[in-house]
N, C-alpha and C positions, 0 to 999 in steps of 0.2 A: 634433456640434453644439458652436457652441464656447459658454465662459461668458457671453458677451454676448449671444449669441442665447438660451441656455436664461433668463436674468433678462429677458431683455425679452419671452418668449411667458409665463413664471411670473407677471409684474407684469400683462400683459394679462389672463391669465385671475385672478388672486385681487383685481387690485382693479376688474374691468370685468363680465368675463364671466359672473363667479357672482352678477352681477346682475342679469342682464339675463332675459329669458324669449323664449327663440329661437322661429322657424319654419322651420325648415327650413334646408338648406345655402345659400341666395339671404339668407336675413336674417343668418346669422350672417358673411357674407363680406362686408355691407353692414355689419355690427358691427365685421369688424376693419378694413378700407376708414377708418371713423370713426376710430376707435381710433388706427390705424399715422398718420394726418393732425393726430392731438393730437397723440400723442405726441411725435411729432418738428417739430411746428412751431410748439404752441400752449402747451406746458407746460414751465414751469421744471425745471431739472434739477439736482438735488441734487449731482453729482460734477463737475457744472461751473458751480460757484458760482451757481446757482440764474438760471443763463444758457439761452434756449433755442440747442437744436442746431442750429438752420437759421435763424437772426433774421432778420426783413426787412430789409433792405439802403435804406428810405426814410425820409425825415425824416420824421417826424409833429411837429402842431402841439401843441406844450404847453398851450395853451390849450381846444384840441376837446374837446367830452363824453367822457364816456368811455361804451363800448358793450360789448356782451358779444355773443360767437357760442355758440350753442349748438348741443352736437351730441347724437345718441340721446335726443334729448328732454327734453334740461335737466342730463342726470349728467352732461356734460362742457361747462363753459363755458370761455370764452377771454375776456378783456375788455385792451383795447385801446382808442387812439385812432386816428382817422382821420390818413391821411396828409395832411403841409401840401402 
C-alpha cells in the first residue's frame, strides 16, 4: 500500500471511525460510503491549500443562504451555497 492510501484509511479510522458505534459489516461500509464522499468532495484539504479535491465545477449565487449537509448524523457537515 502506498503512503497515500495508508494516511487516508489512518485519518478515516482516528478521526471518524473511533467514533462512531458500528453494527455490523452493512453499517460500517455505509460509514465509509459517508466518509470516502466527505472526504473527497466536501472537506478542505490542508496540502492543497485548504482547496477541495473534486470542487464543483458551478457558479453559485453569492448572495444565497448558506446551508449545511450532513452526513452520519451531524459529525460530518458540509455547508455551502446553492448554485445560481
Amino acid at each position: 500500500m502506498n503512503a497515500y492510501a495508508e494516511r487516508f484509511v489512518r485519518t478515516i479510522k482516528e478521526s471518524y471511525l473511533e467514533r462512531l458505534i458500528l453494527f455490523g459489516e452493512q453499517s460500517l461500509r455505509r460509514a465509509i460510503e459517508e466518509l470516502v464522499v466527505h472526504y473527497h468532495h466536501e472537506r478542505n484539504h490542508p496540502g492543497l491549500d485548504n482547496e477541495l479535491i473534486f470542487p464543483e465545477l458551478t457558479a453559485t449565487d453569492p448572495f444565497a443562504p448558506i446551508e449545511r449537509c450532513q452526513r452520519l448524523g451531524g459529525m460530518l457537515n458540509h455547508y455551502y451555497r446553492r448554485a445560481a
